[in-house]
C-alpha positions, -999 to +999 in steps of 0.1 A: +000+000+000+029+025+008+045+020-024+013+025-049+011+060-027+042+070-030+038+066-066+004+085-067+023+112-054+050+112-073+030+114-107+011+146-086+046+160-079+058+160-117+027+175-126+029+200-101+067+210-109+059+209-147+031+237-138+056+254-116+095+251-117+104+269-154+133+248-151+120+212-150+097+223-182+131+233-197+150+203-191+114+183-202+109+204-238+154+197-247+142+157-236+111+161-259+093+139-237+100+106-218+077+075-211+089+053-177+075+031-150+085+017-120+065-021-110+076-047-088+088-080-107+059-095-105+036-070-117+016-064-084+020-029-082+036-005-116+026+029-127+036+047-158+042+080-166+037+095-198+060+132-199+060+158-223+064+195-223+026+194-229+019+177-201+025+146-181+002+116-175+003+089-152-016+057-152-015+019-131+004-011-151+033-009-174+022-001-215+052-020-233+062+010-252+076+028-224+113+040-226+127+031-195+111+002-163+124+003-131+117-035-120+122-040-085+119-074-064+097-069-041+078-038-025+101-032+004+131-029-016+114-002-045+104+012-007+140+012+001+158+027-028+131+052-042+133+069-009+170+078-015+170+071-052+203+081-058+231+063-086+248+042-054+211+030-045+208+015-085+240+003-081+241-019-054+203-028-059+216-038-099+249-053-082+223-078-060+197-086-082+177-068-068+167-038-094+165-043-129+165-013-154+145-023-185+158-001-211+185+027-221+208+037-187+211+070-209+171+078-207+176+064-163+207+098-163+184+121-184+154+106-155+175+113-126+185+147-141+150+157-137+139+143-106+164+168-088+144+196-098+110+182-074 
């Protein structure tokens, strides 16, 4: 339960910095948009977001056209490393099996990029 509402709010806080930080709509427009999700391996829980200079949309599962999936094991761990989601975090989580990146590690960089400016 913790994890589909930190989710939740995360899509509200993109939205919310897209309406009001000039640079995150910067950054987003040079991008020219980036589809991600993050879902535990076995499905359970996953949210997508859809992100554009236009606008950014967020929805429950995992569409298979997305750019980038965060897979993580098991709830307590995407608990664990989205709450201090920095590079060491992937790492190690990568390093034990633990976290699988499903997609380009560029488009995860140009992700993280972003994410500072919540």
């Amino acid at each position: 339960m913790k994890l589909r509402l930190m989710l939740w709010l995360l899509g509200w806080m993109l939205k919310r910095a897209l309406r009001r930080k000039p640079r995150f709509r910067e950054l987003l427009t040079e991008l020219r948009g980036l589809d991600w999700g993050i879902a535990t391996e076995d499905l359970s829980i996953a949210r997508h977001f859809r992100m554009s200079s236009r606008g950014i949309h967020s929805g429950r599962g995992l569409p298979v056209d997305l750019d980038l999936e965060l897979r993580f094991e098991d709830e307590a761990t995407a608990l664990k490393v989205l709450k201090k989601p920095t590079q060491q975090a992937f790492l190690d989580g990568m390093m034990a099996g633990t976290v699988r990146l499903v997609g380009d590690s560029a488009d995860l960089a140009k992700l993280q990029g972003l994410l500072r400016h919540l």
